[in-house]
C-alpha positions in Angstrom: -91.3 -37.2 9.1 -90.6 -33.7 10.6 -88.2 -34.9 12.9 -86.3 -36.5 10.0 -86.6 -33.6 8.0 -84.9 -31.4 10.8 -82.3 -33.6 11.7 -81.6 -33.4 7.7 -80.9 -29.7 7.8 -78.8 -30.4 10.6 -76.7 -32.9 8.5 -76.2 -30.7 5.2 -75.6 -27.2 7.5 -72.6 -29.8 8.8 -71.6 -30.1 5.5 -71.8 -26.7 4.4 -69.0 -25.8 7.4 -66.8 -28.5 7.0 -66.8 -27.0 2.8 -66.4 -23.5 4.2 -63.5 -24.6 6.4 -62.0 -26.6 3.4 -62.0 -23.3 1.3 -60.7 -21.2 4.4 -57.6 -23.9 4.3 -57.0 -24.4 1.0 -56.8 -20.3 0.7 -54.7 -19.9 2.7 -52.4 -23.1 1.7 -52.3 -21.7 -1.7 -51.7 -18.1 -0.1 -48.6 -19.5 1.4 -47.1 -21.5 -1.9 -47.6 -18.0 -3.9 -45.9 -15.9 -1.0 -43.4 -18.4 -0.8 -42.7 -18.9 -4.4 -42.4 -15.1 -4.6 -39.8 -15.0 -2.6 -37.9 -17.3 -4.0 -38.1 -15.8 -7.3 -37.1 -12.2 -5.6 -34.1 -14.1 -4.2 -32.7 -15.6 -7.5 -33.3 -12.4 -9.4 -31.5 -10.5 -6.5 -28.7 -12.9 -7.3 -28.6 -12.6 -11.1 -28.8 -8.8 -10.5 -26.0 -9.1 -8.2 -23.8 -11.2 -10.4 -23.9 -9.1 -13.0 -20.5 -9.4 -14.1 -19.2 -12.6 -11.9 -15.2 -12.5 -13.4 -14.2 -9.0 -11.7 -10.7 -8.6 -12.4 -8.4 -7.9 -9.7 -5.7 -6.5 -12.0 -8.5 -3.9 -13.3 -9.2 -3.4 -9.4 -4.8 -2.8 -8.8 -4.8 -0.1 -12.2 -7.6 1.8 -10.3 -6.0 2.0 -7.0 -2.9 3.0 -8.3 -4.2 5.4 -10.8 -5.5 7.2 -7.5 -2.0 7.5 -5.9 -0.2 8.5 -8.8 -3.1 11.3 -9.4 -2.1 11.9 -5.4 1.2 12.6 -6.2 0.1 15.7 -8.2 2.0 17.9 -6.2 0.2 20.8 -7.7 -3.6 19.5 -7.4 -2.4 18.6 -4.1 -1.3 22.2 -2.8 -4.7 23.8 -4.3 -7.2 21.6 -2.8 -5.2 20.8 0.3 -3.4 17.4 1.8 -6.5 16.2 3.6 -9.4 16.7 1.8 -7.4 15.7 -1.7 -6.9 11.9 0.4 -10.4 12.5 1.1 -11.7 12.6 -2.5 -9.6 10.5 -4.0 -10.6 7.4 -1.6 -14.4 8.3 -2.0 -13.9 7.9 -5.7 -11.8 4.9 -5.7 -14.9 3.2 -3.8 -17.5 4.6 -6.0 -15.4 3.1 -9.1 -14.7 -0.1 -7.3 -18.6 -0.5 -6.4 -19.4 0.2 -9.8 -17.5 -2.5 -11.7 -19.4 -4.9 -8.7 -22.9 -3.1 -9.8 -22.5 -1.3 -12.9 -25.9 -1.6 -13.2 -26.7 0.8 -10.2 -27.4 4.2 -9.8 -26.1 4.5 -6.2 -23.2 1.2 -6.1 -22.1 2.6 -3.3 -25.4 2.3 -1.3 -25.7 -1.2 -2.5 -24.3 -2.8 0.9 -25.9 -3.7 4.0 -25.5 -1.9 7.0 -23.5 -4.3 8.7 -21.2 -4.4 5.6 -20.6 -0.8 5.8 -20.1 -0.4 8.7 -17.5 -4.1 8.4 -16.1 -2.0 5.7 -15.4 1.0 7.7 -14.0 -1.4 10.6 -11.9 -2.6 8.4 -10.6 0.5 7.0 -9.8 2.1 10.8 -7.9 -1.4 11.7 -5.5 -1.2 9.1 -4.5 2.5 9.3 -4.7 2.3 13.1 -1.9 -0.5 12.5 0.2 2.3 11.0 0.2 4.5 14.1 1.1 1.8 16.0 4.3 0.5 15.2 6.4 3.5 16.3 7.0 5.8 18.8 7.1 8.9 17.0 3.4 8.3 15.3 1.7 7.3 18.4 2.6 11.0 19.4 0.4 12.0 16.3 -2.6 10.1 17.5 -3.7 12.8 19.5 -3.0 15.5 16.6 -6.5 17.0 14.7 -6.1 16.9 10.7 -6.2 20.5 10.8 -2.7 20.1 12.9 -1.1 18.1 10.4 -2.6 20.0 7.6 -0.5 23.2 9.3 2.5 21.3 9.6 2.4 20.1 6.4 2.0 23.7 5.2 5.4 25.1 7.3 7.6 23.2 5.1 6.5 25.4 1.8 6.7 28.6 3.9 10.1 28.1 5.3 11.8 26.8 2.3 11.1 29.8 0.7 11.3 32.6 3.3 14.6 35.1 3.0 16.0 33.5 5.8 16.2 29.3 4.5 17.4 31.3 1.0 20.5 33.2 2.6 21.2 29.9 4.7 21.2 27.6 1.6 23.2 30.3 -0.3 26.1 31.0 2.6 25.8 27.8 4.2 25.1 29.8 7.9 23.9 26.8 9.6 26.5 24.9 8.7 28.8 27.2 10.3 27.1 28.6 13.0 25.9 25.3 13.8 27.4 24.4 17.1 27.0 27.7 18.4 23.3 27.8 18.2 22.8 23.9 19.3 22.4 24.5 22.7 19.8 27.0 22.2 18.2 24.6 19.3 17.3 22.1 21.7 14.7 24.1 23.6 13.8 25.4 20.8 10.4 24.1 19.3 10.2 26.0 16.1 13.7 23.9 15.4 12.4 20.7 16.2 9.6 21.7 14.0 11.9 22.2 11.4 14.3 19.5 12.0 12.0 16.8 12.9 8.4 17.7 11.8 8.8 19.6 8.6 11.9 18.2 7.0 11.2 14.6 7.5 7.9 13.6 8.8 6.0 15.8 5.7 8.2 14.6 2.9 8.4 11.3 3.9 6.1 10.1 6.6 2.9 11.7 5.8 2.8 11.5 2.0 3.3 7.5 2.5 0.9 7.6 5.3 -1.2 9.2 2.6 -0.6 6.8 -0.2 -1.4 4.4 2.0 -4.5 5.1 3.0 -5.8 5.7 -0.7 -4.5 1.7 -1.3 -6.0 0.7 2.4 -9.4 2.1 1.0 -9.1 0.4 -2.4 -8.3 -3.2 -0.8 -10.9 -2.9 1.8 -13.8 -1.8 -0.5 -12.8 -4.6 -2.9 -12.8 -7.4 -0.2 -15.9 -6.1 1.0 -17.7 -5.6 -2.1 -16.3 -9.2 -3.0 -17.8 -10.8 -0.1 -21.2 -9.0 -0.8 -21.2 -10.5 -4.3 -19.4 -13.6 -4.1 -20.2 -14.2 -0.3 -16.8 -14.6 -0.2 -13.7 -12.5 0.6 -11.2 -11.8 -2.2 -7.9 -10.3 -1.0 -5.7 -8.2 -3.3 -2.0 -6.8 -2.5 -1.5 -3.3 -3.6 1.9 -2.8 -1.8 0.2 -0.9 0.9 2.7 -3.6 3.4 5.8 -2.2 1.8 4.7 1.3 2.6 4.4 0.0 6.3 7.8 -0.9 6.1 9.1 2.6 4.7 6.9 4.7 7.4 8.2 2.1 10.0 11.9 2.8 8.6 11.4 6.2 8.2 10.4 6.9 11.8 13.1 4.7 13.3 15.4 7.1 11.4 14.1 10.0 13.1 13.9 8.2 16.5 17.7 7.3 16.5 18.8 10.8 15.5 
C-alpha cells in the first residue's frame, strides 16, 4: 500500500510539471501574439500618420519653388544679407515648407526622414549641382574657389561700377578710345580679366542662374525624397532648373569663345 501510495505522488508531481510547462508556453505564446499584434498596429498608425494628406499637389509644390527664386531676385534683400547665405536661407525654408505639406502634422517635418533618406536627399542635391560645374571649362576652374571667393567677386562688380573711374569712362567713352592702346598691357593684367571676364559676365549672368538653380535643385530634390518617404515612391517634378543648365552652359561658351 505504501509503495502504491509513493509511486502516486510520483504520478501527480508529473503532472503538476507538465501543467507548469503548459503555462510557461502558453505565456509566452500569448506574449508573442500581443508583441506581434502591437507592432502591427504601430505600423498602420505610422502609415495613417504618414498619409496624412495622400493628394500633395505638385503645382502647390512648383508655386513654392518659384516663390523662392523670385524672393531671390530681390536685388535689395540680396545685397544686405549677402549672395550666399540669402541661397542658404531660402533653400532651408523651401524644404521646411515642402516637408510640411508631407507632415503638417509635425513639429520638426524636416526631421521626419530616415538617415539614409537624408543623407539620399543630400546625395542627390550635390549630383545635380555638381552636373552644373561640369559641363564647361570655365566653371570647372571655380570648383576649387571657397564661397567667400565668389562672394568677393560678386561684390567687385558694385564697387567698380560706381567708382570715379567706371563713371568718367562711361561718360567720355575712354576705353573706347584708348582701347587698343592699353590691350597689350590688359592681357597680363588680372584686375582686367577680373573685370572683363569675372565681374561683368560671370556675376550678372552665371552666378545668379547658378543661384536660381540651386534654390529649384533643392525644391525638386526634397519633394522626390519626401515623396518617396510617403508614397514609397519617387515623384518627379520639372521646375525649369534644365533650361537654366542650358543658359549657364551658353553663357560660359560665350565667354570661352571671346
Amino acid at each position: 500500500m505504501a509503495i502504491l501510495n509513493f509511486f502516486q505522488i510520483r504520478f501527480d508531481i508529473g503532472y503538476l510539471v507538465v501543467f507548469a510547462t503548459g503555462v510557461v508556453f502558453g505565456f509566452f505564446f500569448l506574449l508573442l501574439v500581443y508583441l506581434y499584434t502591437l507592432l502591427k498596429t504601430m505600423q498602420s498608425k505610422r502609415f495613417y500618420r504618414k498619409a496624412v494628406e495622400p493628394d500633395i499637389d505638385e503645382e502647390e509644390i512648383k508655386l513654392l519653388i518659384k516663390d523662392a527664386q523670385t524672393e531671390f531676385k530681390n536685388k535689395k534683400l540680396r545685397e544686405e544679407v549677402g549672395l550666399v547665405q540669402h541661397v542658404r536661407s531660402l533653400s532651408l525654408e523651401l524644404s521646411k515648407d515642402i516637408a510640411t505639406k508631407f507632415y503638417p502634422e509635425s513639429k520638426y517635418p524636416l526631421l521626419e526622414l530616415t538617415i539614409d533618406e537624408t543623407l539620399m536627399l543630400g546625395h542627390y542635391i550635390t549630383d545635380r549641382i555638381d552636373k552644373i560645374f561640369s559641363n564647361s571649362r570655365l566653371l570647372k576652374i571655380f570648383r576649387g574657389k571657397t564661397l567667400a571667393n565668389l562672394m568677393a567677386l560678386y561684390s567687385v562688380k558694385t564697387a567698380v561700377d560706381e567708382s570715379a573711374i567706371m563713371q568718367v569712362e562711361k561718360k567720355f567713352k575712354v576705353k573706347k578710345r584708348l582701347g587698343e592702346f592699353f590691350s597689350a598691357i590688359n592681357i597680363v593684367n588680372p584686375a582686367y580679366w577680373i573685370r572683363k571676364v569675372t565681374v561683368d559676365k560671370l556675376t550678372q549672368q552665371i552666378i545668379f542662374k547658378i543661384c536660381t538653380a540651386i534654390i529649384g535643385i533643392v525644391g525638386e530634390e526634397t519633394y522626390k525624397i519626401y515623396s518617396k518617404n510617403v508614397f514609397e515612391i519617387e515623384k518627379n517634378i520639372d521646375t525649369g532648373v534644365d533650361d537654366l543648365y542650358d543658359e549657364i552652359r551658353s553663357d560660359s561658351k560665350e565667354i570661352e569663345d571671346e
